[in-house]
N, C-alpha and C positions, 0 to 999 in steps of 0.2 A: 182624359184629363188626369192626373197625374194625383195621388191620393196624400192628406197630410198624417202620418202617424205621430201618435207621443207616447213614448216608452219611458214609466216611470217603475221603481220597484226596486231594480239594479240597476245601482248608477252608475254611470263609465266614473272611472276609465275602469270598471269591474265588467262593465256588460259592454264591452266596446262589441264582440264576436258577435253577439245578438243584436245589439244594433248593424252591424255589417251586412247580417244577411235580411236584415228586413230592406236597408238598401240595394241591394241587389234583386231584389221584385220589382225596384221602380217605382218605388215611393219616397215621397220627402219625410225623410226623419228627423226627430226631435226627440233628444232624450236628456231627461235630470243627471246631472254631474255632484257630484263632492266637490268638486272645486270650486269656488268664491269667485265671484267676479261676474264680467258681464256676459249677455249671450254673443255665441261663438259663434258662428258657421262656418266649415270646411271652406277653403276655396275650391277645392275640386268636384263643390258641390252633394259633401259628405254630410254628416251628422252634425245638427245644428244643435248643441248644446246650453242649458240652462242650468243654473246653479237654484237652488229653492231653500227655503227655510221650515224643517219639516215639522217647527212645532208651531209655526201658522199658519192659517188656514187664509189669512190675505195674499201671502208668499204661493200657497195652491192657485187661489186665482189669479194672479201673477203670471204662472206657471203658462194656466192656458191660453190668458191673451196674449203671450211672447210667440207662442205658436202661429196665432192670426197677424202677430206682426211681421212675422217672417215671412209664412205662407200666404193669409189671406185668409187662411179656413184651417178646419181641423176636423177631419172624417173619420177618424180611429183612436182610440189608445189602447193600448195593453200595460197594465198593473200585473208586471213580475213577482213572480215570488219564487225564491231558489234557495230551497231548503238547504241544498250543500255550503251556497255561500253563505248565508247568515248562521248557519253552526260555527264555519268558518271566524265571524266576527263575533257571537254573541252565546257561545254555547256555556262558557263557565258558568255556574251561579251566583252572583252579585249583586247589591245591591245595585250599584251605576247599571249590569246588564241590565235586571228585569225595568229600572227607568226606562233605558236605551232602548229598549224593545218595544215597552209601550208608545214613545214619543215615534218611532222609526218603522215600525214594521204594523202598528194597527193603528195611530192616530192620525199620523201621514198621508194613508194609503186610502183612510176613508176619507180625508177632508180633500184630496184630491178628486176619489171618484164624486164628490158630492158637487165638487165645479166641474167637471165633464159634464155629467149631467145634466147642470144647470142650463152650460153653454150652449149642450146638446139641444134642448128645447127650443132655445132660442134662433138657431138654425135657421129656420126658414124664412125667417124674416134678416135674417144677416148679408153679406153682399151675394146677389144674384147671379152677376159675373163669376166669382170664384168659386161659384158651388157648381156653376151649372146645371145640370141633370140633377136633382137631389132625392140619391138613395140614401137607403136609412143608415144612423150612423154605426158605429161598429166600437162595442165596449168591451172590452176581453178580459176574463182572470183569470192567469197560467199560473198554475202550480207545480212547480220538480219538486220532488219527492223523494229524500231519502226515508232508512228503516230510524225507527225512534229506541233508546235503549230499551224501550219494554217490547218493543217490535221482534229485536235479537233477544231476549229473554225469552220469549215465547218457540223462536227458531231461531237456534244457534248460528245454521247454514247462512243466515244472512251477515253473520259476522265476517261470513270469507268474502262473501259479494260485495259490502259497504264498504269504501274508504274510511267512512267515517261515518257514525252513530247521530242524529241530533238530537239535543239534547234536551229537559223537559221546557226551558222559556222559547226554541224556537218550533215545538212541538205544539205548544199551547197558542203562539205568534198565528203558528199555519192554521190551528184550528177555527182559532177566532179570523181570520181569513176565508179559509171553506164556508163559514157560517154567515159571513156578511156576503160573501159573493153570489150564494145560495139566496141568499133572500131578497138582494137587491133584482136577483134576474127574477124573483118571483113577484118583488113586489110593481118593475119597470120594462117588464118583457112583454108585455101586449102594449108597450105602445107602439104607433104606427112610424114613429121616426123614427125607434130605434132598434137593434137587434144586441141583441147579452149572449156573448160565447164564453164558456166556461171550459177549460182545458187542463188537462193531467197529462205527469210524465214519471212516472215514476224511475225507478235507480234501473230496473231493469229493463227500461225500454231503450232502442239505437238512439232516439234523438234526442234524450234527457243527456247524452254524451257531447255532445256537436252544437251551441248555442246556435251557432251559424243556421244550421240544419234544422235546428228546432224552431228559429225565428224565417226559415222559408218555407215548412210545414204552416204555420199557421199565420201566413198572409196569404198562400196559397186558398186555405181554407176560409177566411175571410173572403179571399174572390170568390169562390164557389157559392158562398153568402148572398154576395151582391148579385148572384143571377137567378135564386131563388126567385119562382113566378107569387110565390106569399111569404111574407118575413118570417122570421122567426117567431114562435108563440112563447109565454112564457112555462108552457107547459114541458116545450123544449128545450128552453134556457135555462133549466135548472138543473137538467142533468147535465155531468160531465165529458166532454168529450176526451176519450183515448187518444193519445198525440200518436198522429201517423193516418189516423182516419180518414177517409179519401173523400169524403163529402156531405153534407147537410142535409141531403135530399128526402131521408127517411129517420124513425125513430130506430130504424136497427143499426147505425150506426152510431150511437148514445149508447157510451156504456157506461 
């Protein structure tokens, strides 16, 4: 049966590549859009798009029953976070930025995973029919990684590798990101419904290049999830996983 993801963090039409290759594993996608209006679905059975309101947290719940309206169910999400592109949007220092940052990249992203979770719980008792088999759900927080200006102050060399530097509000965005996804795997990782994947890609790794590539790496890795003979603990979901890692099965693959 055929899995429902929701991909928020990067909204198309910015993360259209990353949503692409999560379809291309053969999953129903569902990803947040910038655009207004209502939800979209591909006719050719593409990217079902939603529009949200990311300084309410009714708008998040919103969010995830639009997913059960389309699909029926909701088995995954991934909460992007793509240090190049928000330098991209938000690297100056401003007043509107450090707002825009707060409302968009840390008030958003938690009041979202806060109704995943919710929904998540609620699962088993949800429709029977569309869940069938019911493995544990799958909550993911991926993080691309560029160098920060004190990164290159430290080693110049990375000034030749970075296109670009980020800058200290989306520095401080990521870290208060690292910090909540660190705790939530620690504080919701031994439960038995769910499993917490935490993921890194820094500037110098191939698939921090290729969103495409980096959104089939980690559905991939998500499958190897699902055939774990014991979920995930949360002893494991705290550490971060290297993008490229070939599978769950042991702690020496947590780096």
């Amino acid at each position: 049966m055929e899995k429902t993801l929701l991909i928020t963090g990067k909204d198309l039409p910015d993360g259209i590549d990353f949503a692409d290759g999560a379809l291309m594993t053969g999953r129903n996608v569902v990803a947040t859009t910038v655009d207004e209006g209502e939800t979209k679905k591909a006719a050719d059975g593409g990217t079902v798009t939603v529009s949200w309101n990311k300084l309410s947290p009714i708008s998040a719940r919103g969010l995830i029953l639009e997913c059960e309206n389309v699909y029926r169910k909701l088995d995954e999400a991934i909460i992007y976070f793509d240090e190049a592109y928000f330098a991209s949007k938000y690297n100056s220092i401003s007043h509107e930025n450090i707002s825009r940052i707060s409302d968009d990249l840390i008030s958003a992203l938690q009041y979202v995973t806060q109704e995943i979770l919710s929904r998540y719980e609620k699962r088993p008792s949800l429709d029977p029919i569309a869940y069938g088999e019911l493995k544990p759900a799958k909550l993911v927080f991926l993080l691309k990684q560029i160098p920060g200006e004190a990164d290159i102050l430290k080693n110049g060399s990375l000034r030749n590798s970075a296109a670009q530097a980020a800058g200290p509000l989306v520095k401080a965005a990521a870290g208060a990101f690292t910090a909540f996804a660190e705790n939530i795997a620690a504080m919701y990782g031994n439960l038995g419904y769910l499993n917490i994947i935490l993921a890194k890609a820094d500037s110098a790794n191939e698939l921090s290049k290729n969103d495409r590539n980096l959104a089939g790496w980690i559905c991939s890795y998500m499958n190897e999830v699902d055939e774990l003979k014991n979920k995930l603990t949360a002893k494991q979901s705290i550490n971060w996983v290297k993008a490229g890692s070939k599978g769950p099965g042991g702690f020496a693959l947590f780096k």
